[in-house]
C-alpha positions as CSV (number, residue, x, y, z in Angstrom):
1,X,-23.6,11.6,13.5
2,X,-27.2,12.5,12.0
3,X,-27.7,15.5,9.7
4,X,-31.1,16.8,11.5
5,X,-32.4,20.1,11.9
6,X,-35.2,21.6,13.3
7,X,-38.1,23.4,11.6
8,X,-41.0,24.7,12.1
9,X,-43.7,22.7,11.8
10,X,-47.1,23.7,13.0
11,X,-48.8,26.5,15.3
12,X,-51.3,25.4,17.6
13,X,-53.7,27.7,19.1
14,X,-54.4,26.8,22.7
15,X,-56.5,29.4,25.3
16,X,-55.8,32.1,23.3
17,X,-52.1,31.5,23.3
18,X,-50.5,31.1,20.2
19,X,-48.1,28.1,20.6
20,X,-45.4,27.1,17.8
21,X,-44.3,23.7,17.6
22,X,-40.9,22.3,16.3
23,X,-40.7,19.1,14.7
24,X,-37.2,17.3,14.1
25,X,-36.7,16.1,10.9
26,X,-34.1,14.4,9.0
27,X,-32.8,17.0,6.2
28,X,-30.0,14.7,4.9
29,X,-26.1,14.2,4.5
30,X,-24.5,17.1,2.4
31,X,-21.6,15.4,0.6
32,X,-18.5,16.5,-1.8
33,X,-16.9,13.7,-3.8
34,X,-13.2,15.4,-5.1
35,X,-12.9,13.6,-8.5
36,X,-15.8,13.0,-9.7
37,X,-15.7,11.7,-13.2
38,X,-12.8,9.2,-12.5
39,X,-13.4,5.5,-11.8
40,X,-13.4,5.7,-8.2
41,X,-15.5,8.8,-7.9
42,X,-18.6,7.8,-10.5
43,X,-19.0,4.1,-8.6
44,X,-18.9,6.3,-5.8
45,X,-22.0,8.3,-7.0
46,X,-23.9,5.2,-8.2
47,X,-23.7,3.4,-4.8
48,X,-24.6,6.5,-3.0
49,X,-27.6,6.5,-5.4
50,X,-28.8,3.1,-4.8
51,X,-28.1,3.5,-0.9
52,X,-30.5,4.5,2.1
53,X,-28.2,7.3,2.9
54,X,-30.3,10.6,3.2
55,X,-28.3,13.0,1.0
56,X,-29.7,16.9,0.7
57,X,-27.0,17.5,-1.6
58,X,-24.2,16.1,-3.5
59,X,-21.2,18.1,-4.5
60,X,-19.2,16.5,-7.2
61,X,-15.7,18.5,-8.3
62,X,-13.2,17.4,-10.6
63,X,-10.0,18.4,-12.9
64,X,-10.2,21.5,-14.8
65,X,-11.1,19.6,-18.1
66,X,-13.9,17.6,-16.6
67,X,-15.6,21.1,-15.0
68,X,-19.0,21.6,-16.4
69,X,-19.7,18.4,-17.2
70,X,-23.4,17.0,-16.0
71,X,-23.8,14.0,-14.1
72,X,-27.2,12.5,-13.0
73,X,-28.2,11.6,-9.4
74,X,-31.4,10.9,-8.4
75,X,-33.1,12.1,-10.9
76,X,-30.8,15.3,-11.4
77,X,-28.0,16.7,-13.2
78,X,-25.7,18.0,-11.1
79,X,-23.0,20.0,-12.5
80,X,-19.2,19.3,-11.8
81,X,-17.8,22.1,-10.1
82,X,-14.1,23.3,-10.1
83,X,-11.9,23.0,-6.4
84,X,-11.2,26.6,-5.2
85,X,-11.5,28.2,-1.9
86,X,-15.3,27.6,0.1
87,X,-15.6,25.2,-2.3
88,X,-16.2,22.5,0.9
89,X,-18.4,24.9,2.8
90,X,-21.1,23.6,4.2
91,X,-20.4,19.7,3.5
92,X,-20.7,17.2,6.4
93,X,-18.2,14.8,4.3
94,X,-15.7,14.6,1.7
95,X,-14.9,11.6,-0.4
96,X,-11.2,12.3,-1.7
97,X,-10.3,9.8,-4.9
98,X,-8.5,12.4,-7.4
99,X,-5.0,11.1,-6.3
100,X,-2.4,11.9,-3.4
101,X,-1.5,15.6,-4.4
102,X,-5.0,16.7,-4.2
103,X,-5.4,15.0,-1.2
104,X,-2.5,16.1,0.7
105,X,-3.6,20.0,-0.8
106,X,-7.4,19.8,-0.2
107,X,-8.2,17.2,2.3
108,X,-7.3,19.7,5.1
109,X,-8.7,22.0,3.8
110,X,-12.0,20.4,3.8
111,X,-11.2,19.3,7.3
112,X,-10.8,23.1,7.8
113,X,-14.8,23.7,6.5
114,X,-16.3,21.3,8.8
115,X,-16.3,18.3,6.9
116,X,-15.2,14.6,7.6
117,X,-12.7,13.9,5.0
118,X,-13.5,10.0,3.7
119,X,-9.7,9.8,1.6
120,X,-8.8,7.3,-0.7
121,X,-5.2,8.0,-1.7
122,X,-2.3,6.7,-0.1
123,X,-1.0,10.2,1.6
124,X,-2.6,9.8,4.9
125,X,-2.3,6.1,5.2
126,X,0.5,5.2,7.6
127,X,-0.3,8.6,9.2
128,X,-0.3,7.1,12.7
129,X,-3.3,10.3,14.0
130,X,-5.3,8.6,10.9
131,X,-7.4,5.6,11.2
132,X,-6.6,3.2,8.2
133,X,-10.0,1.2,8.2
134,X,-12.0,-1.9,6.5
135,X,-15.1,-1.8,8.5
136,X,-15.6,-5.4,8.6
137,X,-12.3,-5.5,10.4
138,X,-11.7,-2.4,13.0
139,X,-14.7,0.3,12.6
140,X,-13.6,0.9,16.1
141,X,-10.7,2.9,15.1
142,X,-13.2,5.4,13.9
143,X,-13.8,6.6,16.8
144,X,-10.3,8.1,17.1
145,X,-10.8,10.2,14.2
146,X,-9.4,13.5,13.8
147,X,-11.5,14.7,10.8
148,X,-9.5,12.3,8.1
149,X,-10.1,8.4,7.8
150,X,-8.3,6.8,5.2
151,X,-9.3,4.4,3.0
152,X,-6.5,1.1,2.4
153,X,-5.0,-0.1,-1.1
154,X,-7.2,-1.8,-3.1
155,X,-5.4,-5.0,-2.8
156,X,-4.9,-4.5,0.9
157,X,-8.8,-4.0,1.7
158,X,-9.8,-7.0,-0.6
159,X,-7.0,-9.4,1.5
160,X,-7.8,-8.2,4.7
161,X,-11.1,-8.8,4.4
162,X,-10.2,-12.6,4.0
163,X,-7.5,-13.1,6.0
164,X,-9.3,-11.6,9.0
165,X,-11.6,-14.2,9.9
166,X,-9.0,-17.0,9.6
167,X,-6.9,-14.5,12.4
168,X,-9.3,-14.3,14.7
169,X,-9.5,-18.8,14.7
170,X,-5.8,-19.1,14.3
171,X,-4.0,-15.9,14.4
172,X,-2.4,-15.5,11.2
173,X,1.6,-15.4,11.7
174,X,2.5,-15.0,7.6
175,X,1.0,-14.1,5.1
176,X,2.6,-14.9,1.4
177,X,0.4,-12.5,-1.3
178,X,0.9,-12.9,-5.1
179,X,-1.5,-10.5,-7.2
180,X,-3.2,-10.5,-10.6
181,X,-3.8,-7.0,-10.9
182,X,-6.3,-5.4,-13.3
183,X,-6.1,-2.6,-15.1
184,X,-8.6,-0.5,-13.5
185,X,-6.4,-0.3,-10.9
186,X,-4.8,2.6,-12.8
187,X,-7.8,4.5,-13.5
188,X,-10.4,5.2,-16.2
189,X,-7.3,5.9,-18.5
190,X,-5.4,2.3,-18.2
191,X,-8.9,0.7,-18.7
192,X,-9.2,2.6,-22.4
193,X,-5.4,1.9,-22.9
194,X,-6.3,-2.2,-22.5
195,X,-9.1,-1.2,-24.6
196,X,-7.3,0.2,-27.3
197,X,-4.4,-2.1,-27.3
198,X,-6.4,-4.5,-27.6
199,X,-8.4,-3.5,-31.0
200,X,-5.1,-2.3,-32.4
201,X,-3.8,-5.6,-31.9
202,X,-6.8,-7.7,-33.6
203,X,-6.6,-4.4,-36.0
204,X,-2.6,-5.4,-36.9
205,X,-1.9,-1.7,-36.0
206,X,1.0,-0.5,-33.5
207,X,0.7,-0.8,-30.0
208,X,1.9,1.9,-27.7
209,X,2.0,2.3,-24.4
210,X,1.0,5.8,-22.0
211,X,-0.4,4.9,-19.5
212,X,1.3,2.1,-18.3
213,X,5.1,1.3,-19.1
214,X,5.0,-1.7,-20.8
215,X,2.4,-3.1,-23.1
216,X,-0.7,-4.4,-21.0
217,X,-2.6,-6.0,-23.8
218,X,-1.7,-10.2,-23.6
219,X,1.1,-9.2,-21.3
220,X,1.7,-8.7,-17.9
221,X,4.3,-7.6,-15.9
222,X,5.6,-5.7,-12.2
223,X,2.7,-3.5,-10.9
224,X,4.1,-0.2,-12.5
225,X,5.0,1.6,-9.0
226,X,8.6,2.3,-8.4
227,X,11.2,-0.6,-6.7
228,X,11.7,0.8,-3.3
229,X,15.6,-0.3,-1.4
230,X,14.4,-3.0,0.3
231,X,13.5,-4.4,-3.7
232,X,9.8,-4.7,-3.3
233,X,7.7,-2.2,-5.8
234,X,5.3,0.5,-3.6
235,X,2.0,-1.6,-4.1
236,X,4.2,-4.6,-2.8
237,X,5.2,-2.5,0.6
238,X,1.8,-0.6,0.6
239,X,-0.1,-4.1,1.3
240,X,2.8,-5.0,4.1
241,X,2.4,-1.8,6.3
242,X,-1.2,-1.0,5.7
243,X,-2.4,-4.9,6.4
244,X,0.2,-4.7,9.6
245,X,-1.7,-1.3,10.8
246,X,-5.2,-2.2,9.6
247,X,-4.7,-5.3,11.6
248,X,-2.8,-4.0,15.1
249,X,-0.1,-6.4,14.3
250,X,3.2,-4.3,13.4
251,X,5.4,-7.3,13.1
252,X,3.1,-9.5,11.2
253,X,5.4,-11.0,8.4
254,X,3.8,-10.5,5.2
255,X,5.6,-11.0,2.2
256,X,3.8,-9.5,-1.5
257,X,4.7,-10.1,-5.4
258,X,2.3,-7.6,-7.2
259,X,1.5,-8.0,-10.7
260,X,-0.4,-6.4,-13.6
261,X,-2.7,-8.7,-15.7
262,X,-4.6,-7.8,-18.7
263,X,-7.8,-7.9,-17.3
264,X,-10.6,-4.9,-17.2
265,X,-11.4,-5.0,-13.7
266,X,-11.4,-6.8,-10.5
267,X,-8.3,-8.2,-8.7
268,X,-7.4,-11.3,-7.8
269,X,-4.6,-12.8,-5.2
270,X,-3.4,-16.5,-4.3
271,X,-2.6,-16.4,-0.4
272,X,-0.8,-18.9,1.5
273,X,-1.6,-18.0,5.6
274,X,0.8,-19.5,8.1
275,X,-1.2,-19.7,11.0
276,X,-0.2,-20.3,15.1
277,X,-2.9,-23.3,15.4
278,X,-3.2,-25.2,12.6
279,X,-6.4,-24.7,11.1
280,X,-7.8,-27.5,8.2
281,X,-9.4,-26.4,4.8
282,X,-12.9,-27.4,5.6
283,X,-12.4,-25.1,9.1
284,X,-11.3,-22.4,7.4
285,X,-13.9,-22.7,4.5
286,X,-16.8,-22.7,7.1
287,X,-15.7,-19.9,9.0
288,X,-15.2,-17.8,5.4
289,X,-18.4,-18.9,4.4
290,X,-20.4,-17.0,7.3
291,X,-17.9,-14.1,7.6
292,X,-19.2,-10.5,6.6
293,X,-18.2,-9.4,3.1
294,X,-17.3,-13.0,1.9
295,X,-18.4,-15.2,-1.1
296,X,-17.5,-18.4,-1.2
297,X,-17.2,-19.7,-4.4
298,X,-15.4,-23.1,-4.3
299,X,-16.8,-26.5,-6.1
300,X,-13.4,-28.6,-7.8
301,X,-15.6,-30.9,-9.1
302,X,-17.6,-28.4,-11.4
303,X,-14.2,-26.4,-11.1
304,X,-16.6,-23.1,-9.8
305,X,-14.1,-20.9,-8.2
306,X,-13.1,-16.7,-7.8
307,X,-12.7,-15.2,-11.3
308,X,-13.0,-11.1,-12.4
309,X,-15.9,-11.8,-14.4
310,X,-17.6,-13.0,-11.2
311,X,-16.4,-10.4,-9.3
312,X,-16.5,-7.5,-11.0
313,X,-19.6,-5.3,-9.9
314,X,-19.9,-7.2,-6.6
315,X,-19.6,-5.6,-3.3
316,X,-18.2,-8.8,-2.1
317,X,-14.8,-10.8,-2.1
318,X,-14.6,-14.1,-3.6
319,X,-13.0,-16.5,-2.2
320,X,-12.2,-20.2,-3.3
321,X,-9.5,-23.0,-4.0
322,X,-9.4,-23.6,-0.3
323,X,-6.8,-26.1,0.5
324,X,-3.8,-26.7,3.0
325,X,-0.5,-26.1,2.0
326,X,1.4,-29.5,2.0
327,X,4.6,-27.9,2.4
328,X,4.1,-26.9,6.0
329,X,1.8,-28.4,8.8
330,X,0.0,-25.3,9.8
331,X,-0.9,-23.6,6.7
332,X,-3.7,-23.2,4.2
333,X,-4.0,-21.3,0.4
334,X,-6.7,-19.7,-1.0
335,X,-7.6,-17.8,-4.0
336,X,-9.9,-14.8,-4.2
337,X,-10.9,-12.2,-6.4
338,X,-12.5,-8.8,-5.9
339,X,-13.8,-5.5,-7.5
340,X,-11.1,-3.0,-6.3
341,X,-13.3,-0.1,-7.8
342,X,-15.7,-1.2,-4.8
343,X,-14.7,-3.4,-1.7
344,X,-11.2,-2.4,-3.2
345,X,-12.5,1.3,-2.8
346,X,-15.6,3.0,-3.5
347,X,-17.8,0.9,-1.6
348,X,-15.6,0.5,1.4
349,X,-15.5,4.3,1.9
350,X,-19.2,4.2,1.7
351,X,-18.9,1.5,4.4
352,X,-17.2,3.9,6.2
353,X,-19.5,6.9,6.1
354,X,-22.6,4.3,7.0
355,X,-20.2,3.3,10.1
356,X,-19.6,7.0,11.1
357,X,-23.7,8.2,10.6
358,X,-24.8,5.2,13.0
């Protein structure tokens, strides 16, 4: 899809005839992005900034308290607007990252306008009309779009994009996940809580805890979503169904333990992959190291290896601590790390809109 139009661009005179010419020109994307001023939404903005994407105009809406507020893009201030009705008219695509209510409320409505709704909540996931993509992995399920592509879990997008590669060599038969989630996971809000908890702390002051149920400051604990009857939390259950659909593989056995860490940003997950031909460390380290979306980062002797401080503000996934699992003759475990406000969301659904434009 191309945003062009045509205009007129010169009139020739030619025997007396008057003869207008039309020149096609690109006039750009016109773009919403439904919240704005969270996390999600402002690394959205920044990377549609810094990108070749021809945008004629940017859209940005938001929560009631955050309306008004000014927020520069090349070289503007564009004001956030308020969500109401027509607020989508006009738009070629939305960008949905304001939370699953909104979503479910506004995405079809958007859909409804025109636009290509880009959605990074978990309502339209395991929608089975909705393509649930990583672009490194099945951009071909775009084409099947119905006017809503949904973006994965941020832990699910940053694994996938690992474990991928090492499927297509060995196909992947289990997958065992432990995260190390950070707090930026939760939002702008859980990042200031860390913050805060942390000074109060050095401060001798009381720590309490809003955002998140426990104390996150030199703690960690269950990724705060509720335990589900089959006992795994909803981030746990999120990365088994969305990796099986992302992946075409509906009885892939995945097992997850997800965990908050008190770290700022960037996640980070220890994978053991069970594989149907046995596939060694060095194999699987070469084929990482010229896969799409990949770092990796992996030297014992200088101990170099995936950490959030590396990570954060990188498009890419990290990946290092390559080794095969002695416990069981076809299997290798690996450690990455990777910026879930980006791969883990932002910058995959920008990776999704480049997909859909060429």
């Amino acid at each position: 899809m191309e945003a062009k139009c045509k205009r007129l661009g010169r009139i020739e005179k030619r025997l007396g005839k008057v003869k207008i010419v039309y020149e096609e020109v690109d006039m750009g994307l016109r773009i919403g992005i439904v919240g704005a001023t969270g996390a999600v939404g402002l690394e959205a903005i920044k990377l549609l900034e810094k990108s070749k994407i021809v945008i004629s105009e940017l859209r940005l809406f938001a929560s009631l308290r955050s309306v008004g507020k000014k927020i520069g893009f090349q070289g503007e201030e564009l004001t956030v607007q308020q969500l109401e009705d027509g607020a989508f008219r006009g738009l070629d695509f939305v960008f949905f990252s304001a939370g699953s209510s909104i979503s479910a409320f506004y995405a079809p409505k958007a859909k409804e306008s025109g636009a290509v709704v880009i959605d990074n909540s978990s309502f339209f996931r395991m929608k089975p009309e909705v393509p649930l993509v990583v672009p490194e992995i099945n951009s071909e399920d775009l084409k099947a779009h119905q006017g809503i592509v949904a973006n994965p879990n941020c832990t699910t997008a940053l694994l996938s994009v690992a474990l991928w590669p090492i499927h297509k060599a060995a196909t992947v038969q289990r997958v065992i996940v432990s995260t190390y989630q950070a707090a930026s996971g939760a939002g702008a809000k859980a990042m200031l809580e860390l913050e805060t908890q942390v000074r109060h702390f050095v401060q001798g002051k009381p720590i309490t805890a809003e955002v998140f149920p426990e104390q996150i400051a030199f703690n960690v604990f269950s990724h705060d979503s509720p335990i589900a009857d089959n006992g795994y939390n909803g981030e746990e259950n999120k990365v088994m169904q969305e990796l099986r659909k992302i992946f075409h593989l509906p009885c892939l056995n995945v097992c997850a333990t997800c965990i908050r860490v008190p770290v700022f940003r960037a996640h980070c997950e220890s994978v053991v992959v069970e594989t149907e031909r046995k596939i060694t460390a060095e194999e699987t380290r070469r084929i990482l190291s010229v896969s799409p979306g990949i770092e990796v980062i992996d030297d014992p002797k200088n101990g170099d290896f995936p950490t959030p401080i590396k990570a954060s503000g990188r498009k890419e996934v990290l990946v290092g601590r390559i080794r095969e699992d002695l416990s069981h003759p076809r299997a290798v475990a690996f450690f990455l790390s990777g910026d879930q406000l980006l791969k883990g969301a932002a910058w995959n659904a920008i990776q999704i809109l480049e997909a859909l434009i060429h």
